[in-house]
Wavefront OBJ file of the C-alpha trace (Angstrom):
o trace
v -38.286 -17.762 86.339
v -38.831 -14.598 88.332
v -41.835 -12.935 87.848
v -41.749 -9.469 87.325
v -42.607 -6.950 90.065
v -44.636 -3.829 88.675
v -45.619 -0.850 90.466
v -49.378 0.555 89.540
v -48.253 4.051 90.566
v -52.040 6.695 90.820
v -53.110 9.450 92.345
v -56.225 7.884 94.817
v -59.365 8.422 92.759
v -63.059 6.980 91.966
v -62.616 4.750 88.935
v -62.941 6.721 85.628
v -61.565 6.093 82.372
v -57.583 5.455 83.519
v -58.681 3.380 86.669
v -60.389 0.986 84.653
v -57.702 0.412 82.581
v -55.032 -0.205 85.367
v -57.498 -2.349 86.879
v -58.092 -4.079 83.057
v -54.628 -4.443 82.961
v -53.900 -5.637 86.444
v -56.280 -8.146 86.360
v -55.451 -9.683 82.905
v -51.799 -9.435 82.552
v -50.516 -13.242 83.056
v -49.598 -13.779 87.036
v -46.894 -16.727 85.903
v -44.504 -14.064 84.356
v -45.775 -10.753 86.482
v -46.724 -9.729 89.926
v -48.214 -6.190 89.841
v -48.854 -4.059 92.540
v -51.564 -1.310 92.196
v -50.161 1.692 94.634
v -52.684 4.595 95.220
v -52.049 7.489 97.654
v -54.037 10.996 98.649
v -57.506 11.303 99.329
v -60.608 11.756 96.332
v -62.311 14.526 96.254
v -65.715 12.628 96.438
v -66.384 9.473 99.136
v -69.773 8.796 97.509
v -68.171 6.661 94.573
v -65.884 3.709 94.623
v -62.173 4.776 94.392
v -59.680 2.384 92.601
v -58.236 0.838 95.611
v -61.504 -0.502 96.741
v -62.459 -1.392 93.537
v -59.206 -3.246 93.128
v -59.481 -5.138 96.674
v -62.685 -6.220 96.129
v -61.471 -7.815 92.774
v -58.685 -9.696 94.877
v -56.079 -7.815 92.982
v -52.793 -6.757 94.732
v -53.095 -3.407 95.829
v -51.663 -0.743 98.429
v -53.045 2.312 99.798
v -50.844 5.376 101.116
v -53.347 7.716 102.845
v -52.119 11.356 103.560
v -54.226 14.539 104.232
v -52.108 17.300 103.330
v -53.024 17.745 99.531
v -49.582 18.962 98.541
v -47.358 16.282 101.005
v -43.565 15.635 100.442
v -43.658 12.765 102.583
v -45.842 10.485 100.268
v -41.852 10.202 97.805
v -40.579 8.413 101.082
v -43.327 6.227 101.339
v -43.373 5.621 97.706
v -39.651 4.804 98.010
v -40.269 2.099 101.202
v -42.906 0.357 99.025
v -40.828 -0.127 96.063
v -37.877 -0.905 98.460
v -40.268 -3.158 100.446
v -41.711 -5.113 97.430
v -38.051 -5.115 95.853
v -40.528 -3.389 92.636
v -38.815 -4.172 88.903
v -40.550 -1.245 86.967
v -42.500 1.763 88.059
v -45.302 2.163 85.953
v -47.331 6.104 86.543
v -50.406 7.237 85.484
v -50.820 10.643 85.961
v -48.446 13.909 86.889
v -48.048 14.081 90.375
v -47.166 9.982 89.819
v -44.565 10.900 87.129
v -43.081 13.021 89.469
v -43.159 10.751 92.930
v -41.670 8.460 90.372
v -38.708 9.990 88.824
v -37.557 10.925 92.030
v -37.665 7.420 92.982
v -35.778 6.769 89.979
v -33.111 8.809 91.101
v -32.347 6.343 93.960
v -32.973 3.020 92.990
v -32.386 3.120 89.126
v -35.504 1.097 88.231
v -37.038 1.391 84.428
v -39.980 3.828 84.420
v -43.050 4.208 82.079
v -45.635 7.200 82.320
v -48.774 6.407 80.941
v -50.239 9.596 79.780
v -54.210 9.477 80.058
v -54.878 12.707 78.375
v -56.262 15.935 80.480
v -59.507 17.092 79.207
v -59.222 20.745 81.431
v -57.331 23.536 80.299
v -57.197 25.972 83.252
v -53.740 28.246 83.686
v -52.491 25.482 86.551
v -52.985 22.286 84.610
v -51.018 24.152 81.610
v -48.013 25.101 84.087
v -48.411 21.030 85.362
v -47.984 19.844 81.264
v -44.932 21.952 80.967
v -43.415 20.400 84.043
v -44.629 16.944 83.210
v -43.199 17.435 79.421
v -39.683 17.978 81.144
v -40.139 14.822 83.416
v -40.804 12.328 81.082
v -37.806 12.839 78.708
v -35.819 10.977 81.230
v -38.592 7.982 81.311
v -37.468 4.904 79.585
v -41.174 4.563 78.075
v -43.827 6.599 77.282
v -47.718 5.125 76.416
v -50.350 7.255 74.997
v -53.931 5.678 74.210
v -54.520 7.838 71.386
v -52.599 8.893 68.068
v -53.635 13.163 69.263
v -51.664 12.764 72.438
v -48.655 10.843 70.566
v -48.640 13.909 67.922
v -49.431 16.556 71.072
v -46.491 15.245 72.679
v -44.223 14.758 69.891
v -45.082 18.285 68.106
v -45.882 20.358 71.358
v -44.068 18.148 73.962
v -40.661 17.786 71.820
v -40.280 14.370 72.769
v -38.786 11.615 71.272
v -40.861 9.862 69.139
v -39.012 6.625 70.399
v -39.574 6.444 73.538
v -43.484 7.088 72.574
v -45.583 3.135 72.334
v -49.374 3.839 71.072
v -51.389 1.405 72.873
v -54.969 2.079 72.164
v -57.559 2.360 75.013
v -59.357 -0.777 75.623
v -62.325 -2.287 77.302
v -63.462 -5.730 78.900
v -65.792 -6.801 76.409
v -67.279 -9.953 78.304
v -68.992 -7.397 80.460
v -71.561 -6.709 77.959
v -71.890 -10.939 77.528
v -74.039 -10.964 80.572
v -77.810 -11.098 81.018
v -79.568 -7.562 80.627
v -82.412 -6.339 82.958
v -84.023 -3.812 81.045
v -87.245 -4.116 82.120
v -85.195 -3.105 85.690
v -83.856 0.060 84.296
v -86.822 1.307 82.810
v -88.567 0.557 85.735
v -85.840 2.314 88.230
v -86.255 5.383 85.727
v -89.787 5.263 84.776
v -89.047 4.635 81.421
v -92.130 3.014 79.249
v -91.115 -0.232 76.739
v -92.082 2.072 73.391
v -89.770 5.186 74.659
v -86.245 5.127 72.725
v -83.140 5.946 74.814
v -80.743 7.960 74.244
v -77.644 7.835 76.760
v -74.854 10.091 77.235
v -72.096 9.067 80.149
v -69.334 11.345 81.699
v -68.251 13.606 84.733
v -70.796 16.368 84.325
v -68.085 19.604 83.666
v -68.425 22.193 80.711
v -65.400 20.148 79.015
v -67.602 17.040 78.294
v -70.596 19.225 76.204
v -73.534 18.019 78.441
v -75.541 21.541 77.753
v -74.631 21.372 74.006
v -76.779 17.725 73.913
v -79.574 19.418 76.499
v -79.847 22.535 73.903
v -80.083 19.865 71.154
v -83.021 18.116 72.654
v -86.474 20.678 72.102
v -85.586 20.115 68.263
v -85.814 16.069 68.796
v -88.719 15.719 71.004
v -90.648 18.250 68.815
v -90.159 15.358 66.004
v -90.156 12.266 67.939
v -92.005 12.745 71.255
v -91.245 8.965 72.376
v -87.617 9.679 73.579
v -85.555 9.920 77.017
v -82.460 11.140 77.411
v -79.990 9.702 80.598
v -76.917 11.810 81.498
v -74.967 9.324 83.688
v -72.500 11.332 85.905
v -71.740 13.497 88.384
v -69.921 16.613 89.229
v -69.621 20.268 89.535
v -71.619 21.186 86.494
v -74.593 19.301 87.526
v -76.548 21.912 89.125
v -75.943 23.876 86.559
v -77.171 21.366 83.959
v -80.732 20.934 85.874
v -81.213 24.228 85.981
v -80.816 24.454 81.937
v -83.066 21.665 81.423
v -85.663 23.385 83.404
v -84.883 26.644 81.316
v -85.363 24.787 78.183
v -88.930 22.960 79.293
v -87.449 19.397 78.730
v -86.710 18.244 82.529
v -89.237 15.430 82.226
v -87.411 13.935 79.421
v -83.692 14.176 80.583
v -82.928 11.910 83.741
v -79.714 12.431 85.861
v -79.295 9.422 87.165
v -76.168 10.626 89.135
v -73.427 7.591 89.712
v -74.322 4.410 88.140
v -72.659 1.268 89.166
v -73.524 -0.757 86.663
v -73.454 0.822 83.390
v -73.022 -2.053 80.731
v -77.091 -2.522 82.102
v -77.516 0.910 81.303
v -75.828 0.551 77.945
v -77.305 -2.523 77.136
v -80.574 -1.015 77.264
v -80.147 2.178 75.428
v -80.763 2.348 71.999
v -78.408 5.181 70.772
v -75.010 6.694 72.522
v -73.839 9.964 71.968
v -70.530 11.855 73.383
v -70.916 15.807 72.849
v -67.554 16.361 74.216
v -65.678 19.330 73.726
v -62.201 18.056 74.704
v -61.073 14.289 74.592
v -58.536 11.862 73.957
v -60.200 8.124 73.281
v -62.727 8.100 75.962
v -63.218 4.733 77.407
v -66.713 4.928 77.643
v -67.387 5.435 73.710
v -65.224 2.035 73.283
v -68.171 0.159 75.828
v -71.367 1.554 73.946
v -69.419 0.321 70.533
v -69.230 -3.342 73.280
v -72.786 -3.136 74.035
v -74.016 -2.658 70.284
v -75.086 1.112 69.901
v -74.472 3.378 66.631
v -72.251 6.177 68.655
v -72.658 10.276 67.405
v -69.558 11.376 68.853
v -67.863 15.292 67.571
v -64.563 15.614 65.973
v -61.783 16.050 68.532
v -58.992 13.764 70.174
v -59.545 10.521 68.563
v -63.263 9.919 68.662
v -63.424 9.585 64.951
v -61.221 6.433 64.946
v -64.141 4.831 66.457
v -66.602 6.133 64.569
v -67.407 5.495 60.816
v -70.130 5.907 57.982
v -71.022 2.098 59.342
v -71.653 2.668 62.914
v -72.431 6.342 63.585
v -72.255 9.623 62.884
v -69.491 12.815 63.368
v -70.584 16.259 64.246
v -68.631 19.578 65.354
v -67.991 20.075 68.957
v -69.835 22.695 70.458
v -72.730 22.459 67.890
v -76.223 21.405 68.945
v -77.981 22.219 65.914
v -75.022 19.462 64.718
v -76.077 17.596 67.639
v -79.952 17.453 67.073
v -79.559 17.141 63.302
v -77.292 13.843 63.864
v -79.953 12.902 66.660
v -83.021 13.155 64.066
v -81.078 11.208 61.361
v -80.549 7.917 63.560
v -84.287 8.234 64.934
v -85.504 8.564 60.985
v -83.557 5.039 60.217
v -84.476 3.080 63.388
v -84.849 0.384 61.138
v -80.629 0.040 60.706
v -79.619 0.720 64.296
v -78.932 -2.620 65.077
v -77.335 -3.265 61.949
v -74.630 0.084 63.254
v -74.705 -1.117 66.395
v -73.422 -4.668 65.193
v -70.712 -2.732 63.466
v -69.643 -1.212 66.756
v -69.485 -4.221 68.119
v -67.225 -5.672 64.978
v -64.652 -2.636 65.516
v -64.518 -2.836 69.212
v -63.235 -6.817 69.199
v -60.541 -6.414 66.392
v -58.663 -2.953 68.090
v -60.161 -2.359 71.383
v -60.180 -5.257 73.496
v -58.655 -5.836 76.740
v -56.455 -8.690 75.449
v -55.157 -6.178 72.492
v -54.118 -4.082 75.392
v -52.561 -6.208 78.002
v -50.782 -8.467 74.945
v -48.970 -5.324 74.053
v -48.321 -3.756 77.514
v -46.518 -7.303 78.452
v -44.292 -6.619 75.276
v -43.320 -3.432 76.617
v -42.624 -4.533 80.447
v -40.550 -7.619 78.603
v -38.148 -5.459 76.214
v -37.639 -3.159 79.485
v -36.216 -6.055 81.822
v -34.577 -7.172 78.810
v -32.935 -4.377 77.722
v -32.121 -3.616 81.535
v -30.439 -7.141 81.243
v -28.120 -6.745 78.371
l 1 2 3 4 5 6 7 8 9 10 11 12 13 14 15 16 17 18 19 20 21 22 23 24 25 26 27 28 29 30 31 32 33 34 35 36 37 38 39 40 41 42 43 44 45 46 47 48 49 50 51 52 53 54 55 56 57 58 59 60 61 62 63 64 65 66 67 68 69 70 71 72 73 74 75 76 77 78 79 80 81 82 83 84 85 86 87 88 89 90 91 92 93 94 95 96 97 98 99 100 101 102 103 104 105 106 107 108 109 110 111 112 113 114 115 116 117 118 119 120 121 122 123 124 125 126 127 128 129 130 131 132 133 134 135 136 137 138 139 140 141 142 143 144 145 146 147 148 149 150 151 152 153 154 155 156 157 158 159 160 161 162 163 164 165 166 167 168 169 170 171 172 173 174 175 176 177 178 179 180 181 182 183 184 185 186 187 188 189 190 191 192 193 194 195 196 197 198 199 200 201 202 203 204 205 206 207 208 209 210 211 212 213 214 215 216 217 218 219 220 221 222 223 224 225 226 227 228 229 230 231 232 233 234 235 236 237 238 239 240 241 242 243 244 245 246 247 248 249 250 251 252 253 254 255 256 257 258 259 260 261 262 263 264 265 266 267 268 269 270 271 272 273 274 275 276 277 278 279 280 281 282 283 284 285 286 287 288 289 290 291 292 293 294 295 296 297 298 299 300 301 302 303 304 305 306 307 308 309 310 311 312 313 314 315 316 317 318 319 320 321 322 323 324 325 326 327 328 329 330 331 332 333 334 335 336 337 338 339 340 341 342 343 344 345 346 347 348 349 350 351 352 353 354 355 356 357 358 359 360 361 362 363 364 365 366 367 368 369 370 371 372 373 374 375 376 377 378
């Protein structure tokens, strides 16, 4: 039988949320009945970080980079079109708008079935608003349309007018064996300077006024004033970092907040925190609330996009975006039950493994790529 040839189709870029999934998916979908292809092209912003072709390559995974310079650059369609052409590709598979574009224009010459994975935008400035109506007239002529979260399968239905058809919700997902292996936390409090009886608390994301980061900094004089014993790690980096220092310095608590910038390895990090918490202002499912629930922490995430499927009365607590007397509150009612956070944090676990696993993801992606062919077939 002839395995099918998929095309991986993103914008070059260190490995966030999306990148981990194509790479989840890439890496787990079954090799006897599919060859994909992960195809990155343009330059990230940032060199410091991994980007998801070198992560891919040095997980042996099939993968092609098209480097151009120009930002805005015609030419990358044409090269786009060779590869596909080249690799004789079955179905072009994008993950993000300027891929949904490069790949209904290949479309237009080689007839191919097409899926747009949208990964939700968390920004809102006047250019990424004129790039959703664009993308919201693209994808109505895409045979398949995944979201990761029921608020971007109602956005786009409702706001989007598309048809609720062509829409397949396929949760986000996470590898969970990567919270199976041995933890060094005596390491990581070391590398921070972190003492055994100090809890954790751990917040991870690209430091920008969309993800809340000064909401949880605000939050923390009214913890530490109750329960001294704590540090607080924002994982991250990006523009609002400076910004973020400078509050912490503001607000007196700099010597209990550590930045610990990029973090290459942060199921350790997880692993030995002892609460997570996502103060976002603007989400879809992150990714990185679905591997705290893997590594066993309650989760206080606030009420927008679809954090609360992940959270419930078992495994941690809701709050208000934008809040952080909501934020401290929450904060001060997990440190007052220490005693049941590893009972929550079992619960986490419980509800990652039965709807957020790779293997939940990839099963039903393969579904999809089948009922394409076939249907191309017939």
């Amino acid at each position: 039988m002839k395995k099918i040839k998929i095309a991986e189709l993103k914008k070059s870029w260190v490995v966030a949320g999306p990148e981990s999934l194509i790479i989840s998916l890439v890496d787990k979908i079954d090799k006897n009945l599919f060859n994909p292809i992960i195809v990155t092209y343009g330059s990230p912003k940032t060199t410091t970080e991994p980007t998801l072709y070198q992560t891919a390559k040095s997980l042996n995974l099939n993968a092609v980079d098209l480097p151009i310079k120009l930002k805005y650059n015609p030419f990358i369609i044409f090269k786009v079109l060779n590869l596909i052409k080249k690799y004789d590709i079955d179905i072009i598979h994008t993950h993000d708008f300027k891929s949904n574009l490069i790949g209904f224009v290949a479309n237009l010459f080689f007839r191919k079935p097409i899926i747009a994975t949208i990964h939700g935008r968390i920004a809102t400035p006047f250019r990424v608003k004129l790039y959703e109506a664009f993308d919201s007239l693209l994808i109505r002529f895409f045979d398949k349309i995944i979201v990761g979260s029921d608020n971007l399968r109602n956005k786009l239905v409702d706001s989007w007018k598309i048809n609720p058809k062509k829409i397949e919700l396929i949760h986000n997902s996470v590898d969970i064996s990567r919270f199976n292996l041995p933890l060094h936390s005596d390491r990581i409090r070391d590398e921070f300077d972190i003492k055994k009886d100090e809890i954790i608390i751990t917040t991870i994301g690209q430091l920008k006024r969309e993800k809340g980061q000064d909401c949880l900094l605000k939050a923390i004089p009214k913890v530490i004033e109750k329960f001294g014993k704590v540090r607080f790690l924002i994982c991250g980096e990006g523009d609002y970092k400076k910004k973020l220092i400078e509050l912490a310095k503001d607000l007196k608590i700099i010597e209990k907040v550590i930045f610990t910038g990029f973090y290459d390895d942060l199921s350790q990090v997880l692993g030995v925190s002892d609460i997570f918490i996502t103060p976002s202002l603007m989400e879809s499912l992150p990714i990185v609330i679905l591997e705290a629930m893997c590594a066993g922490l309650p989760i206080i995430g606030t009420r927008v996009g679809d954090i609360s499927f992940c959270i419930n009365e078992k495994n941690g607590l809701l709050i208000e975006p934008g809040n952080s007397e909501e934020i401290s509150k929450a904060l001060i009612e997990l440190l007052e039950k220490r005693d049941s956070l590893k009972n929550m944090g079992r619960e986490s676990i419980n509800l990652a493994r039965e709807k957020f696993s790779d293997e939940v993801m990839v099963e039903k992606m393969k579904s999809v790529y089948g009922n394409l062919i076939q249907k191309k077939v017939n």
